[in-house]
C-alpha positions, -999 to +999 in steps of 0.1 A: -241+336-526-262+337-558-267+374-569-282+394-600-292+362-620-326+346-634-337+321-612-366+294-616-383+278-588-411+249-588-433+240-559-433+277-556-461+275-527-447+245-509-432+237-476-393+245-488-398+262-523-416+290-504-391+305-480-363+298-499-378+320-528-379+345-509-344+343-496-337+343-531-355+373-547-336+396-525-305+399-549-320+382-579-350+378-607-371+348-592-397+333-612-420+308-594-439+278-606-463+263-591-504+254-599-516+280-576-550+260-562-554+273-527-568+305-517-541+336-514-518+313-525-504+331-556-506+369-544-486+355-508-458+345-531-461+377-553-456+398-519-424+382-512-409+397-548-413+367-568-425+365-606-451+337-605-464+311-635-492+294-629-487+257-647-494+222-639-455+208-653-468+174-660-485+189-689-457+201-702-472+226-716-445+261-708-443+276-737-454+310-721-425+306-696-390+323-702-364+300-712-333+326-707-331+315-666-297+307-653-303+282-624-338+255-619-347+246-583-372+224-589-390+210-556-422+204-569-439+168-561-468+150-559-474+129-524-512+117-534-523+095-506-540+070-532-521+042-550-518+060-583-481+052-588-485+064-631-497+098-618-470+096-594-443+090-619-458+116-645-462+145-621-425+134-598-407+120-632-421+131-664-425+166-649-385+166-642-376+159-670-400+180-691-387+215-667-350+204-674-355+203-707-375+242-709-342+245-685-314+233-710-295+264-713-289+270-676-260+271-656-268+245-630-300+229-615-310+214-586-335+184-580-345+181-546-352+142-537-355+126-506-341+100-478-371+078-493-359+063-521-329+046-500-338+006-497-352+000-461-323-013-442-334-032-411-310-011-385-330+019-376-302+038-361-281+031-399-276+065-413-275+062-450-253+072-474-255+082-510-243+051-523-265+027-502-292+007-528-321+024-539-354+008-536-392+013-530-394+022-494-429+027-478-430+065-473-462+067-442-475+098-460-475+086-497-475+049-512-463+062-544-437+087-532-401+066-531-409+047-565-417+080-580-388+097-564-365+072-578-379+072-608-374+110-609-341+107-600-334+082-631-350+108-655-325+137-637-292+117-641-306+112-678-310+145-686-285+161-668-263+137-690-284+142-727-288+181-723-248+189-704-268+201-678-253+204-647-274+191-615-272+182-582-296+160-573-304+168-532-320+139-510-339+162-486-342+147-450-367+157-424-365+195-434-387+215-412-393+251-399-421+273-397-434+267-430-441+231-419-422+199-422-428+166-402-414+181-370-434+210-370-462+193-377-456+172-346-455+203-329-486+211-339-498+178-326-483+178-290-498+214-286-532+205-298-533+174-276-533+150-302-516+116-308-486+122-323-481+092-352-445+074-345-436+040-367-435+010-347-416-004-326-394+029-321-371+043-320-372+068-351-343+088-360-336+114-385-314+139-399-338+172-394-326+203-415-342+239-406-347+261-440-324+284-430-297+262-428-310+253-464-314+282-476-280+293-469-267+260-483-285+258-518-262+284-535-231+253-529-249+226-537-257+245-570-220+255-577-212+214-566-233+209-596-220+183-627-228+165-655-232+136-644-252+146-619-240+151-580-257+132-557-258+142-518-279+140-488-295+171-477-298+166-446-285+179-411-257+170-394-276+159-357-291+126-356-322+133-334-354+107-331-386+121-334-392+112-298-368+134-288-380+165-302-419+154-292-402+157-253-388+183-262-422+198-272-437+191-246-410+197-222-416+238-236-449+241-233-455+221-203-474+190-219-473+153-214-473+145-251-493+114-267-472+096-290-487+067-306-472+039-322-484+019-355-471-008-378-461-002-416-448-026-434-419-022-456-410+016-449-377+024-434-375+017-396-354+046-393-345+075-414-309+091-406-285+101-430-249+104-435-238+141-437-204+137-447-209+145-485-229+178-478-205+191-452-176+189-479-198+211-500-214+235-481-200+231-445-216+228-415-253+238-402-253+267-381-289+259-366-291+234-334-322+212-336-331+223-305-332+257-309-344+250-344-376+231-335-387+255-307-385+286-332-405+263-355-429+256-330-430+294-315-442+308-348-465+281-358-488+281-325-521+298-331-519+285-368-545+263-379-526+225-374-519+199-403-548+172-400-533+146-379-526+113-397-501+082-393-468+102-410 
């Protein structure tokens, strides 16, 4: 349990960074970073208690932002849907490496990563494990995101090892809640009526993780942090495909759901991983997926959906 200390978080207004900020600033100083672009976006994280800095950290440019902090989160990212892999790398990398560095003096830091940057390996139902290759898997919703992601995760190890800072490094899988996250976007999808985009030929399997069971498992994976850096899956410990929970969808709210199937070349036929290493560290997840995914979808419905695209 992380209490009374000085707390930096990037991707402030995203998916994860959001609710577990405000986890957070209950029993601590939180200071949030993040660009701020959409409407509301900056005064809905101010509500929650949270400090916010409005800065674009490819720039590099924080010299108006404390330096005194005692833990980095740091899940900001770029996902741009164009094949742009040098803005990729300079916003995912560069950026990483430039907030450690403002970061030096803290106690621990965490870079989230993802399943993505594993090497595709041709079982789908293979649940990977942290020392599996890397490589340049096709992530559906990004063509830059795994090279960018590893190359973010070289620049981490690096620094973690130049500045004696420790750092977990945190390969998020299929996290998902009522922020968002593939899952409840799905959700979204099968209530709308909409095809619901699966990879071909099927089936897809993950390792979904509800932010509360993340939130309560980020103060661990920060105390599991070392120089060099720890490496782990942060994931859940179910496998579940994503067909399963799209029946499951529409098995709740009485819906024959659509899902549609298309081809990607060279992006992971499935996307499990191996909980093993995370369990050791913070135990085990207390949400079922089930449960998890209806909640999700419960307090999403009447929300305007994601657009619906291949993911």
């Amino acid at each position: 349990m992380l209490s009374d200390r000085k707390i930096l978080i990037t991707g402030l207004t995203g998916q994860i960074g959001h609710p577990i900020a405000r986890f957070l600033a209950r029993d601590n100083e939180v200071w949030g970073v993040a660009r701020f672009t959409a409407e509301g976006s900056r005064e809905r994280s101010e509500t929650i208690g949270v400090r916010t800095h409005s800065a674009d950290l490819a720039d590099g440019n924080l010299s108006d932002l404390p330096d005194d902090f005692t833990h980095l989160v740091h899940f900001a990212v770029w996902q741009g849907r164009t094949l742009d892999h040098d803005r990729a790398i300079r916003a995912n990398a560069e950026a990483t490496g430039l907030v450690m560095a403002h970061c030096r003096n803290a106690e621990a830091a965490l870079v989230a990563s993802t399943n993505s940057v594993y090497r595709a390996h041709e079982d789908p139902w293979h649940s990977y494990v942290e020392t599996d290759p890397l490589g340049d898997a096709t992530a559906p919703h990004s063509p830059n995101y795994g090279v960018s992601k590893v190359s973010q995760e070289a620049v981490a190890r690096t620094m973690a090892r130049v500045l004696g800072l420790p750092t977990t490094i945190a390969r998020i899988n299929a996290s998902y809640g009522p922020n968002g996250g593939l899952p409840a976007y799905h959700a979204d999808w099968v209530a709308t009526g909409e095809p619901v985009w699966l990879r071909a030929p099927g089936p897809n399997p993950y390792s979904p993780i509800h932010e509360e069971d993340m939130t309560n498992q980020l103060a661990p994976l920060l105390d599991a942090a070392s120089t060099p850096a720890t490496i782990v899956n942060w994931c859940g410990d179910e496998v579940v495909t994503a067909e399963d929970w799209v029946d499951l969808f529409g098995q709740h709210l009485g819906v024959d759901p659509r899902p549609t199937y298309y081809d990607l070349a060279g992006s992971q036929p499935g996307s499990a991983a191996d909980a093993t290493k995370r369990r050791s560290i913070t135990g085990p997840c207390t949400v079922d997926w089930r449960s998890g995914m209806i909640s999700a979808l419960e307090a999403r419905r009447g929300r305007d959906p994601v657009p619906n695209r291949p993911t």
